[in-house]
RONUKE-544047 format. One line per 3 residues: their letters; for each residue x, y, z of C-alpha. Coordinates in steps of 0.25 Angstrom, whole numbers. Example, Ala and Ser with C-alpha at 12.3 -4.5 7.8 and 13.67 -1.06 7.14 Angstrom:
<sites>
as> 49:-18:31 | 55:-4:29
</sites>
This chain:
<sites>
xxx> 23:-16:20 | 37:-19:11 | 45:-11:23
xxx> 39:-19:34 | 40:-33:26 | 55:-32:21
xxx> 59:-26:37 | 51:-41:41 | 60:-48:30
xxx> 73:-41:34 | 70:-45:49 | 64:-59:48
xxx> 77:-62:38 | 89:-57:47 | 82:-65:59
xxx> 85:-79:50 | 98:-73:47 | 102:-72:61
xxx> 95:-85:64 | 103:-92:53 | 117:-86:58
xxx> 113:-91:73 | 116:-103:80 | 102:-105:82
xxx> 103:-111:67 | 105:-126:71 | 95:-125:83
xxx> 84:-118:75 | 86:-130:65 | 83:-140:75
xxx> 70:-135:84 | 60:-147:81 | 49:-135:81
xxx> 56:-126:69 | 60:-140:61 | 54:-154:58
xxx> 58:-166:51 | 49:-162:39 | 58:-148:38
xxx> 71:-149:45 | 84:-144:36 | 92:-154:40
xxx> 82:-166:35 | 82:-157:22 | 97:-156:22
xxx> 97:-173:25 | 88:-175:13 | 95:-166:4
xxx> 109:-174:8 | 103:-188:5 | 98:-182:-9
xxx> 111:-179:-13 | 115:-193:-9 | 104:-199:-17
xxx> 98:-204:-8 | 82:-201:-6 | 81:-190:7
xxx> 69:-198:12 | 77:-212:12 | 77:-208:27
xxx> 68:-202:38 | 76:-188:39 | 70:-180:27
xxx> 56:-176:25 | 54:-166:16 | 47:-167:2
xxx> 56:-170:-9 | 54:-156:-17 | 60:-151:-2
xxx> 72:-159:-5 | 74:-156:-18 | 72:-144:-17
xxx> 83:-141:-6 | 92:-148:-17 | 88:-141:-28
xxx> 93:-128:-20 | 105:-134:-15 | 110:-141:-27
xxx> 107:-131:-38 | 105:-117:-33 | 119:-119:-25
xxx> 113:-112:-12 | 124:-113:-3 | 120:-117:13
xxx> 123:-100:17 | 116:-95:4 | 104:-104:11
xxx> 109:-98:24 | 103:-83:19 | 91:-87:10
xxx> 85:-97:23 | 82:-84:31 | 74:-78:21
xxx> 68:-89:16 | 55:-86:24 | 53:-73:15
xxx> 48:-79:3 | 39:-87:12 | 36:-75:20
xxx> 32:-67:6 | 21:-78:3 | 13:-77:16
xxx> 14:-62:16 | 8:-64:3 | -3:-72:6
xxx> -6:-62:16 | -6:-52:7 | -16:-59:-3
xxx> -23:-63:11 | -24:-49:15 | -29:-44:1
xxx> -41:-55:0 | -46:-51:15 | -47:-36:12
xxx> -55:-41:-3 | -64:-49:7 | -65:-37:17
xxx> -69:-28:5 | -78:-38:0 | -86:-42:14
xxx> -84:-28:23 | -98:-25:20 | -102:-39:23
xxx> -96:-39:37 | -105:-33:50 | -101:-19:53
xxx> -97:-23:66 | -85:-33:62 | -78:-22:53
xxx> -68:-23:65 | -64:-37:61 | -62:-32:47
xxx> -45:-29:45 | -42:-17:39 | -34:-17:25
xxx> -24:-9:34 | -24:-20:45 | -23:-29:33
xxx> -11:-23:26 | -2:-29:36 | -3:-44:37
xxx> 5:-46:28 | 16:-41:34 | 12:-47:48
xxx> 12:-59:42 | 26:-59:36 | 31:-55:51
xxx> 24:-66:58 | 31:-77:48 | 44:-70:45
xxx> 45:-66:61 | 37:-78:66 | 49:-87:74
xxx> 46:-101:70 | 48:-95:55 | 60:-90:58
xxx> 64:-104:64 | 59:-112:54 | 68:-104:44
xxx> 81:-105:52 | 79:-120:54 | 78:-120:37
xxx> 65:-128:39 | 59:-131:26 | 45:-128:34
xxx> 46:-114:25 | 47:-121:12 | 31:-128:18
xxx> 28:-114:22 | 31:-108:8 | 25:-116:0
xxx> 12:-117:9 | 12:-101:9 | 13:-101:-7
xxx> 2:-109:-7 | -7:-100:1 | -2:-88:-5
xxx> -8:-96:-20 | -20:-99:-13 | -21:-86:-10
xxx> -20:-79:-24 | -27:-90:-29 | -18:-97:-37
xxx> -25:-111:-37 | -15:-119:-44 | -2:-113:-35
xxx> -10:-114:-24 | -14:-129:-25 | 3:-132:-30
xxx> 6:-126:-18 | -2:-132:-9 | 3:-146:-14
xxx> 16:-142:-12 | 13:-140:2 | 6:-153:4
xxx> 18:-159:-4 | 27:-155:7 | 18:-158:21
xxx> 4:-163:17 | -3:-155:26 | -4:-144:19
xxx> -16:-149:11 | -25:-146:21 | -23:-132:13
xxx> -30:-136:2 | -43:-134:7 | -42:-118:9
xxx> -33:-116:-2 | -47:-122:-11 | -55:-115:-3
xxx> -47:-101:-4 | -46:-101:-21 | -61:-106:-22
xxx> -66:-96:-16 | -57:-86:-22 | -61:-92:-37
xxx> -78:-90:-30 | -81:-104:-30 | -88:-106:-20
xxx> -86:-117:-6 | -98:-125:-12 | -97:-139:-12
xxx> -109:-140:-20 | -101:-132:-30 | -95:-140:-42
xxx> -83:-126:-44 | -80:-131:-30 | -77:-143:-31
xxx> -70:-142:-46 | -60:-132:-38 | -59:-140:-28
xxx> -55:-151:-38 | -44:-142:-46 | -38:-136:-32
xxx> -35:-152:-29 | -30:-156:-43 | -20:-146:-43
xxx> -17:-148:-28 | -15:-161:-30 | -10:-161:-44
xxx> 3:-152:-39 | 4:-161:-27 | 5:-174:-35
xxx> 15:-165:-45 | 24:-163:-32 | 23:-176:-28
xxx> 26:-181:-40 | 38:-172:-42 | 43:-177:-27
xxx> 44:-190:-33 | 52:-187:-46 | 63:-179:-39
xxx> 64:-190:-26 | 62:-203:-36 | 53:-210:-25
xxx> 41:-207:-16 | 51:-208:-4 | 44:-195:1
xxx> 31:-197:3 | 33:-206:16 | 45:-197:20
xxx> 37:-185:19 | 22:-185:19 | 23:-201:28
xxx> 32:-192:38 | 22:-179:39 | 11:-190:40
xxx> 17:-202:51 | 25:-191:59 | 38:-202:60
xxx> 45:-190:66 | 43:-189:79 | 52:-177:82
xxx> 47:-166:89 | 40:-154:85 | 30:-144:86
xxx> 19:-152:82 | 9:-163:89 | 13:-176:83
xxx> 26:-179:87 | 24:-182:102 | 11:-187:100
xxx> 17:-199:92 | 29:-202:100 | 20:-205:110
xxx> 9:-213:102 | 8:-227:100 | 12:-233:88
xxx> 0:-239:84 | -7:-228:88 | 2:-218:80
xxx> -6:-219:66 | -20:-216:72 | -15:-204:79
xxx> -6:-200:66 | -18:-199:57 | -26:-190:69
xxx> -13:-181:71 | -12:-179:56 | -27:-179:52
xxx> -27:-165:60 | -21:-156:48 | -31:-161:38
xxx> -44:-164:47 | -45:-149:51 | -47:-145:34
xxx> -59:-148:33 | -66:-140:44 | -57:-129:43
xxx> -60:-130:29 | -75:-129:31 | -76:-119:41
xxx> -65:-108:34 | -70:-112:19 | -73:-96:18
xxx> -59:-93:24 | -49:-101:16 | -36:-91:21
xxx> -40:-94:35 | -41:-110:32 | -28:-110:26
xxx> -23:-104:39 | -30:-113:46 | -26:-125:40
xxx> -11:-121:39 | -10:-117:55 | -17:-133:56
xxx> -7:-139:48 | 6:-133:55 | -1:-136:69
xxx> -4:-152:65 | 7:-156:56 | 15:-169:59
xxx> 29:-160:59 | 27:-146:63 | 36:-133:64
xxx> 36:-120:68 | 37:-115:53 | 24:-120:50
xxx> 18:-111:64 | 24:-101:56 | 17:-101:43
xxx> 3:-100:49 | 5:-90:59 | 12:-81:49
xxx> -4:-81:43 | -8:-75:57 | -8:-61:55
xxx> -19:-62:43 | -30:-68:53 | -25:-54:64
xxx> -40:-50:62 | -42:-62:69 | -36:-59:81
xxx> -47:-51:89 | -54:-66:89 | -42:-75:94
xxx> -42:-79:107 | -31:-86:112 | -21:-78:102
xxx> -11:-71:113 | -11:-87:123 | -8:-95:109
xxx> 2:-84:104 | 9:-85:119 | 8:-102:119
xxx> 15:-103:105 | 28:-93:110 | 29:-100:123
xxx> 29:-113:114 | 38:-109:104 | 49:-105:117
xxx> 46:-118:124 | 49:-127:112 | 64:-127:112
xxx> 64:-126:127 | 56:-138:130 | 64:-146:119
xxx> 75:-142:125 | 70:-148:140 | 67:-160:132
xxx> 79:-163:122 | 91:-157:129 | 89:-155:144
xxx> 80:-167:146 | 71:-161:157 | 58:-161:149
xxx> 53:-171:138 | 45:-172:127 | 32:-169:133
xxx> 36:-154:136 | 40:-153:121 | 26:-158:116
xxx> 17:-150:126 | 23:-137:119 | 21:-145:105
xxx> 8:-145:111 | 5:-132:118 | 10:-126:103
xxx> 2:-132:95 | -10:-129:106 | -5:-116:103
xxx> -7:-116:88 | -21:-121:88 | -26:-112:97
xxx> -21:-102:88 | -27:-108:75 | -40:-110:81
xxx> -40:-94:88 | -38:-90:75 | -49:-100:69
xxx> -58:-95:79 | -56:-80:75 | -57:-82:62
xxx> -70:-88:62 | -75:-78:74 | -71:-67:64
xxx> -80:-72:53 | -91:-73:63 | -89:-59:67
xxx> -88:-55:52 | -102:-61:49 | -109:-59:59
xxx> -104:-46:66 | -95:-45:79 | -103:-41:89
xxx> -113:-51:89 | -128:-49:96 | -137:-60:102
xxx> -154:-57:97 | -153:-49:110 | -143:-40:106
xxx> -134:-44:116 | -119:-47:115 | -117:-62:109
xxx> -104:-71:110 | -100:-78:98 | -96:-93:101
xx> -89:-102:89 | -88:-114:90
</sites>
């Protein structure tokens, strides 16, 4: 698999390479679908100007970020003396390292599922051996999934624009991949850091408790005192290294100037630019005394799907984890299509899945045509003047539309798969005639 890998790395790096010696650069940058107020380079290029005038780089409404970004980008530019073509040639590759995390996790998801084959085969009806991959079949998702986020456009976007979405996505892919070996402690630090930088990720929580409980034997027993007393030191080192960050945050900015500049902005959505998401149309529109209510619905949406996500897939923590990640990048206030590209890079793990999904080839078809209309309909609307907003939005729409129809077909496989697993996949009524399974 080292050929085939290192071919894919060569080709997904001289494709940045051409992209950052193009003219397409500047235009890239700009697309309100690849960058967002949160992660836009120049915002981070505005706060690092007002740092180095001593001035605080939340003291006005154009930087975002979290104060570890920021310092961070200093730390680089001031004392490793990385000059702006040095940064030229490492930004094209700087999706490899991320790359090499999630084929990773794969790899250590790959392992686990042949362990639970070997374990449950004899379990299983002898008629759904079928659905059961093969260690061959198996052998190469790896790789498939390393060609669907190095290949996958919207990554190759998001790093041409120098969107700092990939610094979110690494940091989220080092906490599965410590989740997935188990690593309790990395896992939890890792997991703050990414609620530290959008909040929404500590929806996570709940699978990643879920996977290291189970792989420790304790069992999902509420009844069960080693439950809870997990439960218990999985939050005090969660929350233990998130108050260690904020904390830090604070020391290096000498104020608490961030918290409404950051976590107020991803919460009140002020921002009302464009994007690929479902709030800002919605609120230019609304009421203003109106506008809290329906705030709170809009945000509530990311964190109210946990908890019956959480209940139903409690024996399938991997698949929740997917679940919840695909739920966030779909409801967040200020989308992109870097977040897109993380979860689908996960797709080619659930490819036994694919004899169940349903509406797989309409929803792959809707998100192209989509992703074509987008600068075509923004520039009707911006530059020409013959459409408006509303033609923007009902793409907005029709993409998102897209993407929960995708998450749900795969939901929907997924469960039908284990129905199939348990009780056989060609199911009989008492009669013996053919039955038709119905989920609901």
């Amino acid at each position: 698999m080292a050929a085939p890998l290192t071919l894919l790395l060569i080709v997904a790096v001289s494709i940045r390479l051409f992209l950052f010696r193009s003219s397409l650069v500047g235009l890239i940058a700009e697309r309100v679908e690849v960058v967002s107020p949160l992660n836009a380079w120049k915002r981070v290029i505005e706060g690092l100007a007002l740092l180095d005038l001593g001035v605080s780089p939340y003291s006005g409404d154009v930087f975002h970020e979290t104060p570890l970004i920021i310092y961070l980008f200093h730390f680089v530019v001031d004392y490793a003396e990385i000059t702006f073509m040095v940064s030229k040639m490492i930004l094209p590759i700087r999706d490899v390292p991320e790359n090499g995390l999630i084929t990773n996790i794969n790899l250590y998801v790959v392992q686990l599922k042949k362990q639970r084959l070997e374990l449950e085969a004899d379990r299983y009806p002898m008629d759904c051996l079928e659905l059961v991959r093969s260690p061959k079949q198996m052998y190469y998702i790896p790789l498939k999934v390393a060609m669907f986020y190095l290949l996958n456009p919207f990554t190759i976007l998001s790093c041409v624009a120098k969107s700092t979405c990939g610094l979110n996505n690494a940091v989220l892919a080092l906490f599965f991949l410590f989740t997935i070996k188990k690593n309790t402690l990395l896992s939890a630090i890792f997991l703050a850091l990414a609620t530290y930088q959008s909040i929404y990720p500590i929806t996570l929580c709940a699978p990643a408790m879920l996977y290291v409980m189970q792989r420790q034997y304790i069992p999902v027993n509420y009844r069960w005192a080693s439950f809870w007393w997990f439960v218990a030191q999985y939050l005090f080192m969660y929350l233990g290294s998130l108050s260690v960050i904020v904390f830090l945050s604070f020391f290096l900015l000498g104020s608490w100037d961030y918290v409404p500049s950051v976590y107020g902005f991803i919460l009140s959505v002020p921002d009302l630019t464009p994007n690929i998401g479902l709030f800002w149309y919605f609120f230019a529109e609304m009421f203003e005394h109106f506008r809290l209510f329906f705030l709170c619905v809009f945000q509530i949406n990311i964190f109210f799907y946990t908890i019956p996500l959480s209940i139903k897939l409690k024996d399938q923590p991997v698949f929740l984890m997917f679940m919840q990640l695909a739920v966030i990048s779909i409801f967040k206030s200020y989308p992109t299509v870097g977040d897109l590209a993380l979860y689908l890079a996960f797709l080619p793990v659930w490819s036994h899945l694919h004899r169940f999904l349903r509406n797989i080839f309409l929803v792959t078809c809707v998100l192209i045509a989509c992703s074509a209309l987008f600068p075509v309909l923004w520039h009707l609307w911006i530059y020409a003047g013959s459409a408006n907003s509303n033609f923007y939005y009902a793409i907005t729409l029709l993409f998102n539309v897209a993407q929960i129809l995708l998450v749900s077909d795969y939901f929907y496989a997924f469960l039908r798969r284990e129905h199939h697993l348990t009780y056989g996949l060609y199911l009989k009524k008492k009669d013996g005639s053919e039955a038709t399974l119905v989920l609901k």
